[in-house]
C-alpha positions in Angstrom: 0.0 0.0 0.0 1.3 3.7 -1.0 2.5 5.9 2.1 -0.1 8.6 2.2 2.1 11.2 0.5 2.1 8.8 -2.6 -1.7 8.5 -3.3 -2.6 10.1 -5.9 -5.7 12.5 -5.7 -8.0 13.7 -8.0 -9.6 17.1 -8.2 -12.4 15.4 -10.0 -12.2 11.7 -10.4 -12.8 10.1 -13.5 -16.0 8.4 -14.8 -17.2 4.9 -13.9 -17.0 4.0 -17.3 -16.0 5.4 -20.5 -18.8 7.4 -22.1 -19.0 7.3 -25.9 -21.4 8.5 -28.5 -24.5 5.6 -27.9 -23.0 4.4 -24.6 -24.0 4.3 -21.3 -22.4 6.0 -18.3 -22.3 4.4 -14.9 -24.0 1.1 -15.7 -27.6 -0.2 -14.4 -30.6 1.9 -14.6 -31.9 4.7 -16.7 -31.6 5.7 -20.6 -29.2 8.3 -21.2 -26.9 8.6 -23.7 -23.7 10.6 -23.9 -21.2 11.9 -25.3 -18.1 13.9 -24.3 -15.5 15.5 -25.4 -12.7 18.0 -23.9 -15.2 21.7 -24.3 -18.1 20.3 -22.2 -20.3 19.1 -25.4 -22.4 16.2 -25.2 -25.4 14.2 -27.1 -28.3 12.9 -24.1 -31.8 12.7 -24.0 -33.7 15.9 -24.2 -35.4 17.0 -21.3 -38.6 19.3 -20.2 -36.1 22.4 -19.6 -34.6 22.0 -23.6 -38.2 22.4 -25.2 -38.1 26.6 -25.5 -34.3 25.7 -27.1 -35.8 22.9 -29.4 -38.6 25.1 -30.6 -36.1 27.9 -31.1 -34.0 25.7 -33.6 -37.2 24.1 -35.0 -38.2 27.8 -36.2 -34.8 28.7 -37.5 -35.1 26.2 -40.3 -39.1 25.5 -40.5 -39.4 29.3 -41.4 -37.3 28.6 -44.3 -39.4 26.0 -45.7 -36.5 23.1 -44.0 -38.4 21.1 -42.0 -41.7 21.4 -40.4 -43.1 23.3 -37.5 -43.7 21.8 -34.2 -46.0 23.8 -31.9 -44.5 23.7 -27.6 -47.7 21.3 -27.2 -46.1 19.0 -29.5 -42.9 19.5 -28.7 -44.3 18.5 -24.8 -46.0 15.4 -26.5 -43.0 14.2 -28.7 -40.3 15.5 -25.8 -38.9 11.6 -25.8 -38.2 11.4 -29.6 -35.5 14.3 -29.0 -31.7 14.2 -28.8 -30.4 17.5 -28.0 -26.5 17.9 -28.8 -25.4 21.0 -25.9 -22.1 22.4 -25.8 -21.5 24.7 -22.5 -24.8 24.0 -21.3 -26.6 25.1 -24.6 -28.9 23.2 -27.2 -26.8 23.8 -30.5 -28.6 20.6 -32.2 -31.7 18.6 -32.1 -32.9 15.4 -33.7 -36.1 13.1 -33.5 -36.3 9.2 -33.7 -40.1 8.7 -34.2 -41.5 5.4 -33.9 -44.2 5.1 -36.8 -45.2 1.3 -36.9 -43.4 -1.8 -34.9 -40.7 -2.2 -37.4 -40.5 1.4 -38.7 -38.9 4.6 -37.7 -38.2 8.0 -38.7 -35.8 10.7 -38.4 -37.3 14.2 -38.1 -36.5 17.1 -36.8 -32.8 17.7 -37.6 -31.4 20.9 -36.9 -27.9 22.7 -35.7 -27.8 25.9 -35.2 -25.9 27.7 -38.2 -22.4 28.3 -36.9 -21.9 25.3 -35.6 -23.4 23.6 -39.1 -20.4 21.3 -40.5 -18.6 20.3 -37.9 -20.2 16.4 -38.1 -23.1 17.3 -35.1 -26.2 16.2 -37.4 -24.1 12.6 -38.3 -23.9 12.7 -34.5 -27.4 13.1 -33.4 -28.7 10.9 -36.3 -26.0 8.5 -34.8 -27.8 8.2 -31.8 -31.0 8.0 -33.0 -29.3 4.7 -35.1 -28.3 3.3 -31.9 -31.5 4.0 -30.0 -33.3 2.6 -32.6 -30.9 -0.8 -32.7 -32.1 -1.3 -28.5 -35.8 -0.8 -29.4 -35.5 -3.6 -32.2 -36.8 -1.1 -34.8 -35.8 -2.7 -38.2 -36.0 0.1 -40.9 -35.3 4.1 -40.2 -36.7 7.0 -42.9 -36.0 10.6 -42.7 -38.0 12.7 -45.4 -35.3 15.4 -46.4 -34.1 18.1 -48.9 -31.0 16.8 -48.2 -30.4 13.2 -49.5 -26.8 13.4 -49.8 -26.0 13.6 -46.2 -27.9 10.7 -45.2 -26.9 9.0 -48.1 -23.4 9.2 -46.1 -25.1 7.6 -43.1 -26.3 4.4 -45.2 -29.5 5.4 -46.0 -30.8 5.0 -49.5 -33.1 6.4 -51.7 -36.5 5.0 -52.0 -39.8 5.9 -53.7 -42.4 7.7 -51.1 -45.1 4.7 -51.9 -43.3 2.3 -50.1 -43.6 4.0 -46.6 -47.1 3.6 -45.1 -49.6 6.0 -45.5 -49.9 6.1 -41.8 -46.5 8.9 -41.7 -48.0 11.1 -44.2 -50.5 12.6 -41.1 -47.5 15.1 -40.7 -47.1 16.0 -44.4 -51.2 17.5 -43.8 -49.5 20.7 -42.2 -47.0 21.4 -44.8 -47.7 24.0 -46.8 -46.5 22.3 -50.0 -48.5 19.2 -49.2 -49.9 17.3 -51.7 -47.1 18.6 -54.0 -43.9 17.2 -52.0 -40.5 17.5 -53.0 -38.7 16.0 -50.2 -36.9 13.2 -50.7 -37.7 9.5 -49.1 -34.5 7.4 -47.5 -34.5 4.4 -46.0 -32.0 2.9 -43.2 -32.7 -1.2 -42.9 -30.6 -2.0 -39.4 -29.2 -5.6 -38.6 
């Protein structure tokens, strides 16, 4: 055993266990997902005091015809779909895994706030939305999006809108280009 003067302290002491993007911290009990790295950014579960932030980055890019509203009432309904990406204790990006049918999921909702657009937070966020999907034993993953390329880089692939159940087009009813979509349909199939 060390003499006393030899221990070594720590100022803060170190996780119980590694966290990763799609891991868990600590072991046993609860859902949240993490991820850290050196400038106090993480991805986790969002949570009832992220909504006003979510909404906020939701009308950023719905008022330019990106994605879709979401009114606070839905936002409180859906709050469980949400990953919020927060770097020094702010909500810089959001994304939605929403389950649809027992085998079928979709990705809505992505948004990062402009300056910190490019810097691999979406691929993050749909990441773990991928993983979360993998412990729920969803099979296939769809995001609707003028934006095919980037989750062409994720492994999605394009697919024609009729083979996704009508049941998902409830949404589209709100969208002010509906029946006329131009979004594009991609699907993820998971192992």
């Amino acid at each position: 055993m060390p003499k006393k003067r030899d221990r070594v302290r720590f100022k803060n002491p170190p996780p119980l266990s590694s966290p990763t993007c799609g891991g868990r911290r600590g072991g046993g009990g609860g859902h949240e997902t993490r991820s850290r790295t050196r400038s106090n950014k993480m991805i986790r579960k969002a949570k009832l005091k992220d909504v006003k932030e979510i909404q906020r980055l939701i009308k950023l890019y719905s008022n330019r015809g990106s994605i879709l509203p979401r009114s606070l009432s839905e936002l409180y309904d859906h709050l469980r779909d949400f990953f919020v990406f927060v770097r020094d204790r702010k909500v810089v990006g959001i994304c939605a895994l929403h389950i649809c049918w027992d085998d079928l999921a979709e990705i809505r909702s992505l948004a990062v706030q402009e300056e910190d657009r490019n810097r691999g937070l979406g691929a993050k966020l749909v990441r773990a939305c991928l993983e979360e999907s993998r412990q729920l034993g969803v099979k296939r993953i769809f995001a609707l999006t003028y934006q095919p390329e980037f989750f062409e880089k994720l492994g999605f692939k394009k697919v024609d809108k009729t083979v996704l159940p009508h049941k998902i087009w409830t949404d589209c009813l709100k969208c002010v280009k509906f029946p006329d979509c131009d979004e594009v349909a991609l699907l993820k199939e998971l192992d």
